[in-house]
VMD Tcl script that builds the backbone (N, CA, C; Angstrom):
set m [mol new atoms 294]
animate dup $m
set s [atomselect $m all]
$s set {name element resname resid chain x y z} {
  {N N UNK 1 A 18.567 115.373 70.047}
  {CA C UNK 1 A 18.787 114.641 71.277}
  {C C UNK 1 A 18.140 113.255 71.142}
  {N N UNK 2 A 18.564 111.869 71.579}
  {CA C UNK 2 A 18.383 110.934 71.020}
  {C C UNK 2 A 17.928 110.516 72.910}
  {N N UNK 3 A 16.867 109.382 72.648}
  {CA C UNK 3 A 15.904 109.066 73.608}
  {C C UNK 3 A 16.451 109.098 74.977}
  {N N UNK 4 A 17.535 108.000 74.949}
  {CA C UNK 4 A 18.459 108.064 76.509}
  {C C UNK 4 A 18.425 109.968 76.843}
  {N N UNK 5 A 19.320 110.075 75.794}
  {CA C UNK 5 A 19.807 111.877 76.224}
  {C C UNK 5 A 18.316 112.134 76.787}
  {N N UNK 6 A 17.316 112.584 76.244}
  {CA C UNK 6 A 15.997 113.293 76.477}
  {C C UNK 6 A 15.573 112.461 78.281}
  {N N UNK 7 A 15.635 110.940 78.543}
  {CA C UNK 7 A 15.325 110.628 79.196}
  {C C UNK 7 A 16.161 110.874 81.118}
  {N N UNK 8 A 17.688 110.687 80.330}
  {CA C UNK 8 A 18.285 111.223 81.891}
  {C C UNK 8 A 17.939 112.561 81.841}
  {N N UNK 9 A 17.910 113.352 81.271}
  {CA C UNK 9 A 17.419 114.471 81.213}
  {C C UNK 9 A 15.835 114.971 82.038}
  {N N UNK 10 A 15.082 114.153 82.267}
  {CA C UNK 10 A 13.854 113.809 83.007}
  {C C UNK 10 A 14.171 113.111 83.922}
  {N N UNK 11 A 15.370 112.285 84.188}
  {CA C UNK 11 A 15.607 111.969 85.171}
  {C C UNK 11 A 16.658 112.722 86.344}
  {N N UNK 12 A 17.272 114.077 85.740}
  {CA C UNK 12 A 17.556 115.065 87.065}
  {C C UNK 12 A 16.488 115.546 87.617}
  {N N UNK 13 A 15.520 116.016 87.204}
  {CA C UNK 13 A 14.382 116.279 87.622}
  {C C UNK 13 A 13.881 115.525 89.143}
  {N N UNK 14 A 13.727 114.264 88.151}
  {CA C UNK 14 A 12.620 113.364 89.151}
  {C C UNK 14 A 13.684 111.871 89.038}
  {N N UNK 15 A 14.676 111.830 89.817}
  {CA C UNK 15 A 15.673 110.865 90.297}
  {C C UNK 15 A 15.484 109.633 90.369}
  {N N UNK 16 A 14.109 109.535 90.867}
  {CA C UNK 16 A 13.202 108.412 92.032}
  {C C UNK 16 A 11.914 107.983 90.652}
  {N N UNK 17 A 11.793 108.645 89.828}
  {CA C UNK 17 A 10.574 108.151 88.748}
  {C C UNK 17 A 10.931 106.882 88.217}
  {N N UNK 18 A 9.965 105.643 88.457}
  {CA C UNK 18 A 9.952 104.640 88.430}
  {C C UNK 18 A 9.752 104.412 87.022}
  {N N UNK 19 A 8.661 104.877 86.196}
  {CA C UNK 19 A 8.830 104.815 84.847}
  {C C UNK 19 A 9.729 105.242 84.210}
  {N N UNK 20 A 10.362 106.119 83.954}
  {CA C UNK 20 A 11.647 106.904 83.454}
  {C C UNK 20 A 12.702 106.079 83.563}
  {N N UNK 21 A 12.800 105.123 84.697}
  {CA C UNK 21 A 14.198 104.777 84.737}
  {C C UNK 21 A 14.241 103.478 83.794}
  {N N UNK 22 A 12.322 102.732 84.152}
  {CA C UNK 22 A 11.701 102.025 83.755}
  {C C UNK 22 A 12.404 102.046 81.841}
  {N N UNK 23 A 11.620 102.923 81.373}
  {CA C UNK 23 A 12.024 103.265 80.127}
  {C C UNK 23 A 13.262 103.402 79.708}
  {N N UNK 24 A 14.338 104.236 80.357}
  {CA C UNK 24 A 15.710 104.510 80.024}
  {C C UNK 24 A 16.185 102.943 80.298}
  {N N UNK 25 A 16.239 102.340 80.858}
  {CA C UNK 25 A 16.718 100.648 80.794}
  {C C UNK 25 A 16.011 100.121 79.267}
  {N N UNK 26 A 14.230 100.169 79.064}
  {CA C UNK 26 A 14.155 99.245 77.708}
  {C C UNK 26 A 14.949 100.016 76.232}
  {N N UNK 27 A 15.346 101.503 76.583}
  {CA C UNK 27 A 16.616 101.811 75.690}
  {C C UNK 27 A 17.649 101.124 75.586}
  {N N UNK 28 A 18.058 101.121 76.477}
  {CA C UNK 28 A 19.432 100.561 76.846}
  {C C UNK 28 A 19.073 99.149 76.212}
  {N N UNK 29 A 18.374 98.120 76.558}
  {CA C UNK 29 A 18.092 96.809 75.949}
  {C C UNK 29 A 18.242 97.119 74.229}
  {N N UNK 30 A 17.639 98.280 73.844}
  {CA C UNK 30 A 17.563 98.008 72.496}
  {C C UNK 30 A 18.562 98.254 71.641}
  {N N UNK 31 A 19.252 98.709 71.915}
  {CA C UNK 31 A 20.828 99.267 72.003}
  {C C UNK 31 A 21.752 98.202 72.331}
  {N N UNK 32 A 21.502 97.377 73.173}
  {CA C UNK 32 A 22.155 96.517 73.181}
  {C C UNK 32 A 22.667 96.353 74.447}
  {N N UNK 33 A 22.712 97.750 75.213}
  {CA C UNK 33 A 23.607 97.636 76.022}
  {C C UNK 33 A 22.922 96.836 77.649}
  {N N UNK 34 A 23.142 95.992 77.917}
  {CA C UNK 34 A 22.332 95.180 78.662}
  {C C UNK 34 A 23.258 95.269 80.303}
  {N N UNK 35 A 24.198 96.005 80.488}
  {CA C UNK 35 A 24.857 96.197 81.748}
  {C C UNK 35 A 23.810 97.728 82.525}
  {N N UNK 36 A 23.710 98.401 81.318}
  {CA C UNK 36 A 23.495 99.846 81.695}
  {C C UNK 36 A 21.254 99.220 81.998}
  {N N UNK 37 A 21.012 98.305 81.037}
  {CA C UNK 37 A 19.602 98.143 81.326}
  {C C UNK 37 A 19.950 97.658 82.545}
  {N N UNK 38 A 20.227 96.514 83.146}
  {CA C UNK 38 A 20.058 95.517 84.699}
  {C C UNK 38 A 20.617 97.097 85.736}
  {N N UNK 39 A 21.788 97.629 85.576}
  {CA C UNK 39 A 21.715 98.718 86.321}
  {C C UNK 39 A 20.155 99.803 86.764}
  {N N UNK 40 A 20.178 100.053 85.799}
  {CA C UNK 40 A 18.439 100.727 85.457}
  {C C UNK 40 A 17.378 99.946 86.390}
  {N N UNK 41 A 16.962 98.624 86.144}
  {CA C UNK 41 A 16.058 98.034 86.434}
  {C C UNK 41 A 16.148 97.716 87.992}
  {N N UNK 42 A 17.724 97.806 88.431}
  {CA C UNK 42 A 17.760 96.959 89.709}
  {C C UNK 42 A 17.919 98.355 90.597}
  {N N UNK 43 A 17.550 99.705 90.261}
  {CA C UNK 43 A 17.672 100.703 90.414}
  {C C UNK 43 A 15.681 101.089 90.951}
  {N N UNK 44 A 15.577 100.311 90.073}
  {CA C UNK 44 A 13.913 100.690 90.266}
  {C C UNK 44 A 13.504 100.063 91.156}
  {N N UNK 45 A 14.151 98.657 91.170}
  {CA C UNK 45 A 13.275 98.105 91.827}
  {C C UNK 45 A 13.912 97.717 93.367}
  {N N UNK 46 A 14.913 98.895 93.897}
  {CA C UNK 46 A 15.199 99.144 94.972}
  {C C UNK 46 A 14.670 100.145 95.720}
  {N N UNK 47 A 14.493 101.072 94.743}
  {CA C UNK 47 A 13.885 102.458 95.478}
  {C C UNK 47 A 12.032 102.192 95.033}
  {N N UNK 48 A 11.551 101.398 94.469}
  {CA C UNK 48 A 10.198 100.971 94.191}
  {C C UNK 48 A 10.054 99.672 94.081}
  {N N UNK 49 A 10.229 98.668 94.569}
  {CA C UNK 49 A 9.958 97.458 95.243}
  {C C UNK 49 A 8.585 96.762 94.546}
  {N N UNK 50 A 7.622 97.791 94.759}
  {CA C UNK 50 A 5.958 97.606 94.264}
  {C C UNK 50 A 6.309 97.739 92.622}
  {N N UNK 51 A 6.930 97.844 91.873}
  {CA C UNK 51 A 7.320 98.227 90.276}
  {C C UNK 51 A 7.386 97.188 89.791}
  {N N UNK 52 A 5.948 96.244 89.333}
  {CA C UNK 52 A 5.910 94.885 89.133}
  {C C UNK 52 A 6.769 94.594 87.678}
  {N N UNK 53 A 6.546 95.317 87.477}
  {CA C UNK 53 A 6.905 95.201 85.563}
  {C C UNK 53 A 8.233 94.988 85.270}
  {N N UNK 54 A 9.277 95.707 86.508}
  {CA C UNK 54 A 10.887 95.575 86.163}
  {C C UNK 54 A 11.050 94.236 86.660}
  {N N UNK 55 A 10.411 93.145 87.916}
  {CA C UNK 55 A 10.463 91.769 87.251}
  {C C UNK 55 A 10.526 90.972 86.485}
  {N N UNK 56 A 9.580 91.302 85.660}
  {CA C UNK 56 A 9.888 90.623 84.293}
  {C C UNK 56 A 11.129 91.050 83.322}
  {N N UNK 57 A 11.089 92.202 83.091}
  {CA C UNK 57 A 12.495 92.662 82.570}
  {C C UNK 57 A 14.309 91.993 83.241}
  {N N UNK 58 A 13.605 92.460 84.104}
  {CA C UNK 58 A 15.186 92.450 85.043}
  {C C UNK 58 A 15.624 90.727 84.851}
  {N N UNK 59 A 14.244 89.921 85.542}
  {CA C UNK 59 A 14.659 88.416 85.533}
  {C C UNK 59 A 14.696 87.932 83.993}
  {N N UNK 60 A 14.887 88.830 82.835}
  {CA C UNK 60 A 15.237 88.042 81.585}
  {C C UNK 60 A 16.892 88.084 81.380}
  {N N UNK 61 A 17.276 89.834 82.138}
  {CA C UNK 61 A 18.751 89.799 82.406}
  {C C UNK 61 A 19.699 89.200 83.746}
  {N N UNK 62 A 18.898 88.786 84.441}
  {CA C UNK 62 A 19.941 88.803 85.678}
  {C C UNK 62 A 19.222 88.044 86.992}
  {N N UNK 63 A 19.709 86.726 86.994}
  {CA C UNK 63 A 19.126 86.337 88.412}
  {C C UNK 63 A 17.992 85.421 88.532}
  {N N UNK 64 A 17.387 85.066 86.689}
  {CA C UNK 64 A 16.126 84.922 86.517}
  {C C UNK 64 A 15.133 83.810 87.509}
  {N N UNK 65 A 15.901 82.832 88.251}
  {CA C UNK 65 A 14.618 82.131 89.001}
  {C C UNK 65 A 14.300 83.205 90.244}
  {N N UNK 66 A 15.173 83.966 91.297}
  {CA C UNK 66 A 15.013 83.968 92.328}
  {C C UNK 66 A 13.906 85.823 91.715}
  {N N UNK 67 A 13.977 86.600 90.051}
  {CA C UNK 67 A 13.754 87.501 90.245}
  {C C UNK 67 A 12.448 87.010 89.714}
  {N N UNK 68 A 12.104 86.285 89.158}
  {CA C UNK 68 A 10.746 85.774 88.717}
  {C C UNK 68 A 9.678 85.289 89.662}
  {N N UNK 69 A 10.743 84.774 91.080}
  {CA C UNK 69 A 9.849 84.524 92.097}
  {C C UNK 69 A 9.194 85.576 92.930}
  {N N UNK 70 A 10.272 86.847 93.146}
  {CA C UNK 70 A 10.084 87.753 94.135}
  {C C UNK 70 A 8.826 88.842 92.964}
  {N N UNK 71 A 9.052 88.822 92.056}
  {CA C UNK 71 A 7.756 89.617 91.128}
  {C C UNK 71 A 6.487 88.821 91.095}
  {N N UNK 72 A 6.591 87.586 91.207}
  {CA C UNK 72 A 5.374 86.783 91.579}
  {C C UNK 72 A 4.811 87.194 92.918}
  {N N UNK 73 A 5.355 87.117 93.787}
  {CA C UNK 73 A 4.732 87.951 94.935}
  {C C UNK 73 A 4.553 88.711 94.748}
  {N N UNK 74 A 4.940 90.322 94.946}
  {CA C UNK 74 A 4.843 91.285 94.251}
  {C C UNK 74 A 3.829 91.668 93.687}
  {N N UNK 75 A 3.643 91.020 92.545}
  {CA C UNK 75 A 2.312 91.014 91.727}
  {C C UNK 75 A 1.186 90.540 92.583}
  {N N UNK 76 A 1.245 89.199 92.780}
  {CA C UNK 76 A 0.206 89.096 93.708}
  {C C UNK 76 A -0.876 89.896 94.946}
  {N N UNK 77 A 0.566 90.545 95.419}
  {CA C UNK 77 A 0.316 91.088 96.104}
  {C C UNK 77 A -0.690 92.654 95.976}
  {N N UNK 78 A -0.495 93.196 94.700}
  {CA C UNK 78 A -0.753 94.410 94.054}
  {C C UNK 78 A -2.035 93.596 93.002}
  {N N UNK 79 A -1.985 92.511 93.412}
  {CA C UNK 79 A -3.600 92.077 92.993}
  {C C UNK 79 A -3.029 92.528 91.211}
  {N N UNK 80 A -2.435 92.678 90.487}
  {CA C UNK 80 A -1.763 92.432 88.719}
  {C C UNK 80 A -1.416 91.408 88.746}
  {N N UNK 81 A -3.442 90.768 87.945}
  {CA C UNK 81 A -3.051 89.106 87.450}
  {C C UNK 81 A -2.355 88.928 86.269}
  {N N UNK 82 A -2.243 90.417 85.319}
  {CA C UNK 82 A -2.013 89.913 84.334}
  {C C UNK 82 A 0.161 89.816 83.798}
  {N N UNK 83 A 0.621 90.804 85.153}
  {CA C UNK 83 A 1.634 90.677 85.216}
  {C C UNK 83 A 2.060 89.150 85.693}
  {N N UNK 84 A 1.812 88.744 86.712}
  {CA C UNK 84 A 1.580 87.696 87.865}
  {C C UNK 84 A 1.558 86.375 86.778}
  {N N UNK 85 A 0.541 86.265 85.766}
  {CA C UNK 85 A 1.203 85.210 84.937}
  {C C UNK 85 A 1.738 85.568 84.378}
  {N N UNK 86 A 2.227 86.148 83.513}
  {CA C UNK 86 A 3.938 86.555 82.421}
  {C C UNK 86 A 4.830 86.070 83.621}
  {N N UNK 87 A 5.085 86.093 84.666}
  {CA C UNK 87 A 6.141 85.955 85.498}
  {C C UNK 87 A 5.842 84.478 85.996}
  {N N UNK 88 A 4.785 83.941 85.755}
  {CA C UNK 88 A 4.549 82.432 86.079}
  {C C UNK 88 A 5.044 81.901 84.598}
  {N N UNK 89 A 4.765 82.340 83.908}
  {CA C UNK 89 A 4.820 81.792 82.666}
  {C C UNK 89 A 6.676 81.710 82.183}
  {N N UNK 90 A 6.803 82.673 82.708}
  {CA C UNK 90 A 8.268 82.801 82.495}
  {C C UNK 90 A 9.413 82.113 83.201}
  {N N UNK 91 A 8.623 81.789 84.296}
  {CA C UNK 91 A 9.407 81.050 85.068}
  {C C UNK 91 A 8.987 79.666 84.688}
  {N N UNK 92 A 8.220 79.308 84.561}
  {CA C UNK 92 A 8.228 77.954 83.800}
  {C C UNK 92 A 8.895 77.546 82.838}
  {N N UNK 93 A 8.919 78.485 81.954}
  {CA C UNK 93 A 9.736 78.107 80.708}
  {C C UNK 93 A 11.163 78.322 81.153}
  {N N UNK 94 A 11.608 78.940 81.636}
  {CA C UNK 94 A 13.127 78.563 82.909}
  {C C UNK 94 A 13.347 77.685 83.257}
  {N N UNK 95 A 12.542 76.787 84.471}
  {CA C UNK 95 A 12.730 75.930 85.026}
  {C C UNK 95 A 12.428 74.275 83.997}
  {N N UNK 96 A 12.113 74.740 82.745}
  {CA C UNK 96 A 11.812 73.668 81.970}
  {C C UNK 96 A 13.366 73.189 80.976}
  {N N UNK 97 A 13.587 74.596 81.008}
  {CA C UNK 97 A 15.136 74.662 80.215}
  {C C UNK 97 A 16.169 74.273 80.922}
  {N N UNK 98 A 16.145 74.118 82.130}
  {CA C UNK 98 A 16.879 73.820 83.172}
  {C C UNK 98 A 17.294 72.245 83.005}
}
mol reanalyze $m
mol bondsrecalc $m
mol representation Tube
mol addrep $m
């Protein structure tokens, strides 16, 4: 059984597990398949909002100023400085490429 398989597989279980889905998306990235990761990520971070980490992920696939901003709060908010700059940092280098 190859990682995805093993992982939806943990995810009938526990539907709503923020890491799991977390993880089954950075599969999907490595694989290539980058529709099935932003699905994943924007999955998490609907039903877990507080899931600072799929910010950074998500805003490298999809949306990246407005998702880099809303994980900056986010983070802030959950007091994770060290997420909080990766997502400053990232958005800079965005808005520089711009």
């Amino acid at each position: 059984m190859n990682r995805i398989e093993t992982l939806k597989g943990f995810l009938k279980d526990n539907p709503n597990d923020s890491f799991l889905r977390y993880a089954l998306a950075l599969e999907y990235i490595k694989l290539g398949q980058n529709d099935e990761a932003v699905r994943e990520f924007e999955a998490v971070r609907n039903t877990d909002p507080e899931y600072v980490a799929t910010y950074y992920q998500l805003g490298q696939k999809h949306d990246a100023e407005k998702t880099f901003r809303t994980g900056i709060t986010v983070a802030t908010k959950a007091g994770d400085e060290h997420t909080r700059s990766e997502l400053e940092a990232a958005l800079e280098l965005l808005l520089g490429a711009q």
